[in-house]
C-alpha positions in Angstrom: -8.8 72.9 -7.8 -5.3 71.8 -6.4 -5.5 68.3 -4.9 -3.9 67.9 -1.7 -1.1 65.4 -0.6 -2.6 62.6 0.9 -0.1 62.1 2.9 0.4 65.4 4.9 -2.2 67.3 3.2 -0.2 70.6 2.0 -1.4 72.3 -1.4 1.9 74.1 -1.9 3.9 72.0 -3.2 4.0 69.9 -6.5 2.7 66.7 -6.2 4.5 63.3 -7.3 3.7 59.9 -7.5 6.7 57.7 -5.4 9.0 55.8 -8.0 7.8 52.4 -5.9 4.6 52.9 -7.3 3.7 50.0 -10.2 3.2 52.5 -13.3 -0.1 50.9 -14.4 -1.2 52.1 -10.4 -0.2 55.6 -11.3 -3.0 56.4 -12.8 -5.8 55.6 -10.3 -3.8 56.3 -7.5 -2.9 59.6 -4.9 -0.4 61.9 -5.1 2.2 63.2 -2.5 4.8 65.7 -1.8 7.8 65.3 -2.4 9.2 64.9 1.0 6.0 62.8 1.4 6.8 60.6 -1.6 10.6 59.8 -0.4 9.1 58.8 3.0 6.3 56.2 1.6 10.0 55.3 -1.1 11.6 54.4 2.1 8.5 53.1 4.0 8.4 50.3 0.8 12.0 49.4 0.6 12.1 48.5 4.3 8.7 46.4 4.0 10.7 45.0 0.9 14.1 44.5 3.0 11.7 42.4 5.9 10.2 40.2 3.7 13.5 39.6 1.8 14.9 38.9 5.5 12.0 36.7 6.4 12.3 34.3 2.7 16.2 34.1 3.7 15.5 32.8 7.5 12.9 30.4 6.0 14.8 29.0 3.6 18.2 28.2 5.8 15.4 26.7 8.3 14.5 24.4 6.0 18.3 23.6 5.2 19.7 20.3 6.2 22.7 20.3 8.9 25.8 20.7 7.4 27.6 18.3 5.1 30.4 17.9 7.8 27.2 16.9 10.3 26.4 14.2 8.0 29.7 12.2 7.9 29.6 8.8 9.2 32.3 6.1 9.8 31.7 2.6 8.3 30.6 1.3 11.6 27.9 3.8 11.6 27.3 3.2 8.2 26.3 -0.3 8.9 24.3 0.6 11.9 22.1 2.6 10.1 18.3 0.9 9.9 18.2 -1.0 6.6 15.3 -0.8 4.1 12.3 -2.2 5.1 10.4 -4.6 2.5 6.3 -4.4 1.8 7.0 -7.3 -0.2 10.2 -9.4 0.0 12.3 -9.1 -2.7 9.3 -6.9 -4.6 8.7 -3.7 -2.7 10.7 -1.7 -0.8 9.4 1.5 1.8 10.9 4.6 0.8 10.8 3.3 -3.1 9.8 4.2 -6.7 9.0 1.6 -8.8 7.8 0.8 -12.2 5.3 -1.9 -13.4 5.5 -1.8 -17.1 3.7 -3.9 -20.0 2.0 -3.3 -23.1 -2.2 -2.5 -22.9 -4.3 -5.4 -21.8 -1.1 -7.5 -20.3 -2.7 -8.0 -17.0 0.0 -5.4 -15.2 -2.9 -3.5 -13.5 -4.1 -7.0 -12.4 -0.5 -7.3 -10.6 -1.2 -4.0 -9.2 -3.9 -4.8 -7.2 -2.6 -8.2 -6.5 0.2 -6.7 -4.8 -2.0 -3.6 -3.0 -4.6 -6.1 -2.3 -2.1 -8.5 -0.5 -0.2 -5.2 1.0 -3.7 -4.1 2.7 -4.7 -7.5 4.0 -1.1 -8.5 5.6 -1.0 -12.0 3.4 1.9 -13.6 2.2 2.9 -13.1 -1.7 4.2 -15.7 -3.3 5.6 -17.6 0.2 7.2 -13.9 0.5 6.6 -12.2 3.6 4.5 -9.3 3.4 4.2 -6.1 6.0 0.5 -4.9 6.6 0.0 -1.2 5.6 -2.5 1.0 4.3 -2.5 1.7 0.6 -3.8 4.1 -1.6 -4.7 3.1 -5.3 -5.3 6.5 -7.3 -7.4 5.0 -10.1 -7.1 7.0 -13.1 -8.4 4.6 -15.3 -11.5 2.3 -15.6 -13.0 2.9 -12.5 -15.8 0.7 -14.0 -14.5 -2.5 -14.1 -12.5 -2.0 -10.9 -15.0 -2.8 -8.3 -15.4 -6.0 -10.2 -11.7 -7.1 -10.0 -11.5 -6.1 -6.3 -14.8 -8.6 -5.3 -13.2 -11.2 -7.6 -9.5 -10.8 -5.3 -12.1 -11.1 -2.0 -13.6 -14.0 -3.1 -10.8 -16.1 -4.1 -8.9 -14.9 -0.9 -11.8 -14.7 1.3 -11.3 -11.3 3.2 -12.2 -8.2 2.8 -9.8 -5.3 2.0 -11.2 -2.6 4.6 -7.2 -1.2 4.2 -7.5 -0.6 0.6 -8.2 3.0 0.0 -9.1 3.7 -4.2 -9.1 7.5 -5.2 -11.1 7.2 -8.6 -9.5 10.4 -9.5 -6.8 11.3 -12.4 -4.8 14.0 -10.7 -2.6 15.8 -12.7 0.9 16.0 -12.2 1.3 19.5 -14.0 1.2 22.7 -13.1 0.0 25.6 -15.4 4.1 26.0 -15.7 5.5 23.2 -17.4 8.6 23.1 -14.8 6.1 22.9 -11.9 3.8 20.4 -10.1 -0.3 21.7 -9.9 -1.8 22.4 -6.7 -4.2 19.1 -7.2 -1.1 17.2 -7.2 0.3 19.3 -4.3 -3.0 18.1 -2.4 -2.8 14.6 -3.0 1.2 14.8 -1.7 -0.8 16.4 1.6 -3.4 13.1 1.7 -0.4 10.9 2.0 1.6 12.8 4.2 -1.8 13.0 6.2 -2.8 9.3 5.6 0.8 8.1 5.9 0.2 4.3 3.3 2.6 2.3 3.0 2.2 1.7 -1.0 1.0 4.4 -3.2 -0.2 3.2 -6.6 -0.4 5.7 -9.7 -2.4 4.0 -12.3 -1.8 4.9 -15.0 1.4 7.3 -15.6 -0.1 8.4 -18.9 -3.4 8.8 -17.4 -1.7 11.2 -14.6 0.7 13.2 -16.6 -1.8 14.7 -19.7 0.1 17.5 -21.2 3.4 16.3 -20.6 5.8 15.3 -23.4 6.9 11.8 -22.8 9.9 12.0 -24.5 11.0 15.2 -23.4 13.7 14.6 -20.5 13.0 17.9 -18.7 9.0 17.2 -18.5 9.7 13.8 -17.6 11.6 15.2 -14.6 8.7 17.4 -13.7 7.1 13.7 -12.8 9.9 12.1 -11.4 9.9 15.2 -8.8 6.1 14.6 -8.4 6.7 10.7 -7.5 9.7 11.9 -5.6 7.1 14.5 -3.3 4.4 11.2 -3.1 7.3 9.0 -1.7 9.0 11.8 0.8 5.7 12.2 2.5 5.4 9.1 3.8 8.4 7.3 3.2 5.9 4.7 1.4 6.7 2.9 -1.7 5.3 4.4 -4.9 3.8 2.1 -7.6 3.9 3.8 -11.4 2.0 1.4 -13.5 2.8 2.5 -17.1 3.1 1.6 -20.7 5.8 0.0 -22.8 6.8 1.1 -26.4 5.0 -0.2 -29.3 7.8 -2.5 -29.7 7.7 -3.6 -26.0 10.8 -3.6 -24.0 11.3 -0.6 -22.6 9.1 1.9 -20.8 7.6 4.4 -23.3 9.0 7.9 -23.0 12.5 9.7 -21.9 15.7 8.0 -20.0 15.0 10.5 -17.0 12.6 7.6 -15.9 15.4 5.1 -15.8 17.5 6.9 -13.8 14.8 7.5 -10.8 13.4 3.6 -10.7 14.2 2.1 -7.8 13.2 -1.5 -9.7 10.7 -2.0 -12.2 8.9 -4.9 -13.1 7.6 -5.9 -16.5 4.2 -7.9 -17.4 4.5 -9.9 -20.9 1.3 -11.1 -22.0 1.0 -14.7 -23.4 -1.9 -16.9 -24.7 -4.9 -18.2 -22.9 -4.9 -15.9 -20.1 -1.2 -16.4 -19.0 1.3 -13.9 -18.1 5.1 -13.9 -17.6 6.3 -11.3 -14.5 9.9 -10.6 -14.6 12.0 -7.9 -12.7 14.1 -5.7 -14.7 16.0 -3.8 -12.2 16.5 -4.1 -8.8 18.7 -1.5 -7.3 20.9 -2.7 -4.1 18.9 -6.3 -4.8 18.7 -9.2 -6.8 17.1 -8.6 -10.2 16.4 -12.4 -11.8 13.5 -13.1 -10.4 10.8 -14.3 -12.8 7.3 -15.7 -12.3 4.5 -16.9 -14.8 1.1 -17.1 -14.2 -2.2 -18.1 -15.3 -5.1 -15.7 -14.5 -8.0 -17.2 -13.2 -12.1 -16.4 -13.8 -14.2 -15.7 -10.8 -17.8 -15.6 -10.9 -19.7 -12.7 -8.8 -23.0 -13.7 -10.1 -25.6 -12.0 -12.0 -26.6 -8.2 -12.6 -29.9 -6.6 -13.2 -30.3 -7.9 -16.0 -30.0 -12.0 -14.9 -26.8 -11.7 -17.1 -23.6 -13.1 -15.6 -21.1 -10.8 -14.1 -16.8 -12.4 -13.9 -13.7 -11.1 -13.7 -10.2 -12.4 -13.0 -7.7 -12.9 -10.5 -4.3 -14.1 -10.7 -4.2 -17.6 -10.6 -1.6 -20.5 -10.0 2.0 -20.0 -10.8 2.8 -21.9 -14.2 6.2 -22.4 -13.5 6.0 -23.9 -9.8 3.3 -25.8 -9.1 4.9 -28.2 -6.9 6.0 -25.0 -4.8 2.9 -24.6 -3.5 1.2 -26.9 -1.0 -1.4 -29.0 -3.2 -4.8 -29.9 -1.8 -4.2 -33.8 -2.5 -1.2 -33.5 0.0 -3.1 -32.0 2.7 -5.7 -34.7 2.3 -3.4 -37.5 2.3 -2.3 -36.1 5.6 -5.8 -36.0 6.7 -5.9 -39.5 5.7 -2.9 -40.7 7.7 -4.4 -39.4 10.7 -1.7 -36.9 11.9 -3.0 -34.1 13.5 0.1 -32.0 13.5 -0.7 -31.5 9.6 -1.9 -27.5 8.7 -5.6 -29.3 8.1 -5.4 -30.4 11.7 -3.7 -27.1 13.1 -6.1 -24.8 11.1 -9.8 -26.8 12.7 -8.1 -26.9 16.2 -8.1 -22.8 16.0 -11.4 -22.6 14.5 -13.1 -25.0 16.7 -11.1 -23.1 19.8 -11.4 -19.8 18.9 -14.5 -19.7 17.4 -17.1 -22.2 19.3 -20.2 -19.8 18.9 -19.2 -20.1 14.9 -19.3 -16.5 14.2 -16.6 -16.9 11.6 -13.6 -15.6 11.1 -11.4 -13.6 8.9 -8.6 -15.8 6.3 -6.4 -13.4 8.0 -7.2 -14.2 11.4 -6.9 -17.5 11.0 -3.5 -17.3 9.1 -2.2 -15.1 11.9 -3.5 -17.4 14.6 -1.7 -20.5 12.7 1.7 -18.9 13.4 0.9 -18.2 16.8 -0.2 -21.8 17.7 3.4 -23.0 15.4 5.8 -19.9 17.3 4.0 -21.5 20.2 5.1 -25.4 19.9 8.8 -23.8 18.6 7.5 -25.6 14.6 8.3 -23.8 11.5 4.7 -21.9 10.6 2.5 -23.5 8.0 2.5 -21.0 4.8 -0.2 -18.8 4.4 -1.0 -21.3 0.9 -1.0 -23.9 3.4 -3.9 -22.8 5.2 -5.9 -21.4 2.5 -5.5 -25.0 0.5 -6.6 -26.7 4.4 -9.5 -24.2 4.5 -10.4 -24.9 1.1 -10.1 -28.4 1.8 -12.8 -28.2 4.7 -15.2 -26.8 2.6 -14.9 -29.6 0.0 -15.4 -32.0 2.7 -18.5 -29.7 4.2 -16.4 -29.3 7.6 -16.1 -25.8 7.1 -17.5 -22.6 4.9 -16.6 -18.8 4.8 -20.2 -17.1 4.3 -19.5 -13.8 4.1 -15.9 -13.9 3.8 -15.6 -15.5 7.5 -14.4 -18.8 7.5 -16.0 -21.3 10.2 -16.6 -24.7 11.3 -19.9 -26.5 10.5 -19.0 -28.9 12.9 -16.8 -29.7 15.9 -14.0 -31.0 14.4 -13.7 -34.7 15.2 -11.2 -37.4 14.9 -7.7 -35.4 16.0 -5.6 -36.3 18.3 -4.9 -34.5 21.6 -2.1 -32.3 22.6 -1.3 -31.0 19.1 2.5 -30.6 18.9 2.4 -31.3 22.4 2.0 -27.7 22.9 -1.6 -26.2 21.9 -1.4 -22.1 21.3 -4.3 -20.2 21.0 -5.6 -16.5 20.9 -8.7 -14.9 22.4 -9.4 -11.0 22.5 -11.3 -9.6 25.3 -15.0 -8.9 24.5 -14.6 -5.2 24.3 -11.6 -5.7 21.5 -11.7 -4.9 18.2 -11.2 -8.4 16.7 -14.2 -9.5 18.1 -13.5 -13.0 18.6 -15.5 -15.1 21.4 -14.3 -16.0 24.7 -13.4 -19.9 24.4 -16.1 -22.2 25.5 -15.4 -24.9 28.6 -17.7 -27.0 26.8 -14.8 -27.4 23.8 -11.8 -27.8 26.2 -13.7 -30.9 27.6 -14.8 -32.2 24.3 -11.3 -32.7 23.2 -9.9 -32.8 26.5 -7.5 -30.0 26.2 -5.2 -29.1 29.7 -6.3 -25.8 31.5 -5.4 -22.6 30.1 -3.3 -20.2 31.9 -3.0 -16.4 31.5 0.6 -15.4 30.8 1.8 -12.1 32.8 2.9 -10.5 30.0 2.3 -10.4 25.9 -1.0 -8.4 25.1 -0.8 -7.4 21.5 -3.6 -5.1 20.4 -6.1 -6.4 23.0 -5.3 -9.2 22.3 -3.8 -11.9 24.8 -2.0 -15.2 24.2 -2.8 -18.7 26.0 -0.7 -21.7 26.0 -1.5 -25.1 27.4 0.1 -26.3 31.0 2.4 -30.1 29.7 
C-alpha cells in the first residue's frame, strides 16, 4: 500500500523526508511530497529566522547604553554616590571579600561576629555599623552553630531576629565546568528577592566540590558566581576560606586575588587568642590589625545534666584601655555626676520603660544617642553602655531576663535636668517597638519639666520628646 503525504495527501508522487528533519527523526517520522517537503523546509527556516531575531533583540535589550553615554567629567566623577560601609573600614556594600586562616583559627568565629553585629545594628570595634539583613549560607557544622549564635546573644544580650542561616552547601558548579548550577542560580534569585546587605559563603571549599582549586579557569567559574551573589543585591559578599598548609596565602589559583575587594586573615595563637589583620584593602587603608582573646560562654546543661559552652570573641588584647572599663564607669557613679553613660543609660530605662517590660541592648543603645544628639554631647559608645548596663546588674539595679534589659528599681540618687536637656523616645502603642507610654508618676518622681510633642520627626512610629528649659 502507497502511504500518502501527510501533508497534502496525494499518492502520486514520491515521497521525501524535508532535509530540516533531525536524521535520527527520519525514521519514526511522515513523509511528504516533494513540493510538500520544500514548503515544511521553508516553514522551519523562517521559525528558525524568528527566533534568531527574537535572541538578537533580547540580547541588545540587555546591553548597557553606549560607551560614549557613559563618559563623565571629573566633576561628575566626584559627584557620583560613594561606597557605602557595613562596617567602617571592614565591609563595604557592593564588595567581595575574603576571610582567610588556617582550620580551627577562629575565622568563622569572626564571621558571625561581624554578621551577628551587621543584623543587630551595633557598633564593631567603636566602628560604625549599618543595620541590614544578612544571610549566612552555612555549609559547614551546622551542629555547633546554634551553640555559637546563643553564646553571641548572651554576651550581647539581643536577639538576632535579622540573621537569616541557610544550612545548605550549594554548589557553585554546573554539570559544565565553565558554568554556574541552577541551585546556585536559585540562591542568586533568594538574594535578589531578600535583597541582605552581607552575604556570607562559609566555607568556599565547602561550596565549590568539584572544582580544581588551582586551576585559574575553575577558579573563575566562582569568582563569576560571587560576582552574580553580589550584583543582585549590591550587598557585600563574605568568602570565608582556607589558607595553604604553609599559611599565608589563600589556598588555590591567583584568579582569587585579582577579584577580592579586601581580605582579611585570622592567625591563630595560644590560649584562645587570635591575631585579625587586613591584607588588602582596595581604594582604603589596609594596616589595620586587631588581636583578640576569645571568650567561654556558658548556655547551661543538655539532656544529659552535662554542661553545654561555646565562645565568643572576647576583649581586644592589644587595646584594653580603648575601651571604656567598668571601674571607670563606677568611679563616675561614685562622684555623683549624672551626665556619666551609667546615669544617661537608667534615666532612659526608668523613662521609657516604667512598667519594666524590658528592653532590647539595641534599643537602649539607640535611645542613648538620641537623648546625647538631643543635649548637642558627643554619643556615649555602644561599649559604654553595655559596660553601664553591665554595671547595673552587678549592683542589682538592673537585669536583662530574656535578653531585655530593665530596671529593678527606680533609679535613685541622679541629679535633675540631665545635660540640661533630657531626650527621650516613646512609640505609640500600636508600633512595632512596643515600648510603654511614659508614666506621670516617673516625671514627678524625678521632677522632670513637661514633655512637648514636636510637629515634625516621626521615625518608624516612633516620635521624639524633648524637655521645655
Amino acid at each position: 500500500m502507497t502511504r500518502p503525504c501527510v501533508k497534502c495527501g496525494t499518492t502520486e508522487a514520491e515521497l521525501v523526508h524535508p532535509r530540516s528533519l533531525n536524521e535520527s527523526l527520519r525514521s519514526v517520522r511522515p513523509m511528504y511530497c516533494l513540493p510538500c517537503a520544500n514548503v515544511e523546509d521553508a516553514e522551519y527556516a523562517a521559525s528558525i529566522a524568528r527566533l534568531q531575531a527574537d535572541r538578537v533583540h533580547a540580547v541588545e535589550a540587555a546591553q548597557p547604553a553606549s560607551l560614549e553615554s557613559q563618559l563623565l567629567t571629573p566633576g561628575q566623577l566626584r559627584n557620583r554616590p560613594r561606597p557605602k560601609h557595613l562596617i567602617k573600614g571592614v565591609l563595604k556594600l557592593s564588595s567581595a571579600t575574603w576571610l582567610i586562616g588556617a582550620p580551627g583559627s577562629y575565622k568563622s568565629f569572626v564571621a558571625l561576629d561581624w554578621a551577628a553585629h551587621v543584623a543587630a545594628g551595633l557598633e564593631w570595634r567603636e566602628r560604625k555599623v549599618e543595620q541590614r539583613e544578612v544571610l549566612y549560607v552555612l555549609a559547614e557544622g551546622a551542629e555547633g552553630f546554634q551553640d555559637r549564635v546563643s553564646a553571641w546573644e548572651r554576651r550581647h544580650g539581643t536577639d538576632l531576629d535579622s540573621l537569616l542561616i541557610l544550612p545548605v552547601p550549594v554548589q557553585a558548579r554546573g554539570d559544565d565546568k565553565s558554568s554556574v548550577s541552577a541551585q546556585w542560580r536559585e540562591l542568586v534569585t533568594l538574594v535578589a528577592k531578600r535583597k541582605p546587605g552581607l552575604v556570607v559563603l562559609d566555607t568556599q571549599a565547602r561550596l565549590s566540590v568539584g572544582m580544581e582549586e588551582n586551576s585559574n579557569s575553575e577558579m573563575g567559574v566562582w569568582v563569576r558566581a560571587v560576582d552574580m551573589i553580589k550584583k543582585a543585591a549590591d550587598c557585600c559578599v563574605l568568602v570565608v576560606h582556607h589558607t595553604g598548609r604553609a599559611g599565608g596565602d589563600a589556598r588555590g589559583a591567583s584568579a582569587i586575588d585579582g577579584a577580592q575587594d579586601a581580605e582579611w586573615r585570622v592567625d591563630k595563637d595560644k590560649n584562645l587568642a587570635f591575631t585579625l589583620s587586613c591584607d588588602k584593602m582596595k581604594d582604603g587603608s589596609d594596616d589595620a590589625k586587631w588581636s583578640f582573646i576569645m571568650d567561654v560562654i556558658d548556655l547551661g546543661l543538655d539532656d544529659d545534666g552535662d554542661k553545654i559552652s561555646s565562645l565568643v570573641i572576647g576583649q581586644q588584647r592589644d587595646k584594653r584601655t580603648t575601651e571604656p572599663a567598668v571601674e571607670q564607669v563606677e568611679l563616675s557613679v561614685a562622684e555623683g555626676r549624672s551626665t556619666d553613660c551609667y546615669g544617661v543609660v537608667h534615666r532612659v530605662l526608668d523613662q521609657l520603660d516604667p512598667h519594666r517590660f524590658g528592653m532590647t541592648l539595641a534599643e537602649v543603645i539607640r535611645e542613648v544617642k538620641v537623648a546625647c544628639k538631643s543635649a548637642k554631647r558627643e554619643p556615649f559608645k555602644d561599649a559604654s553602655v553595655r559596660a553601664a548596663l553591665n554595671h547595673g546588674k552587678k549592683q542589682g539595679a538592673t537585669d536583662n531576663a530574656g535578653r531585655r534589659w530593665r530596671l529593678t528599681e527606680p533609679a535613685e540618687g541622679l541629679e535633675d535636668g540631665l545635660f540640661g536637656t533630657v531626650a527621650a523616645t516613646v512609640a505609640d502603642h500600636g508600633s512595632d517597638h512596643g515600648l510603654p507610654q511614659r508614666s506621670a508618676t516617673v516625671d514627678n518622681a524625678f521632677a522632670i519639666p513637661p514633655l512637648s510633642w514636636p510637629n515634625t520627626d516621626t521615625d518608624n512610629g516612633v516620635q521624639r520628646l524633648t524637655t521645655v528649659n
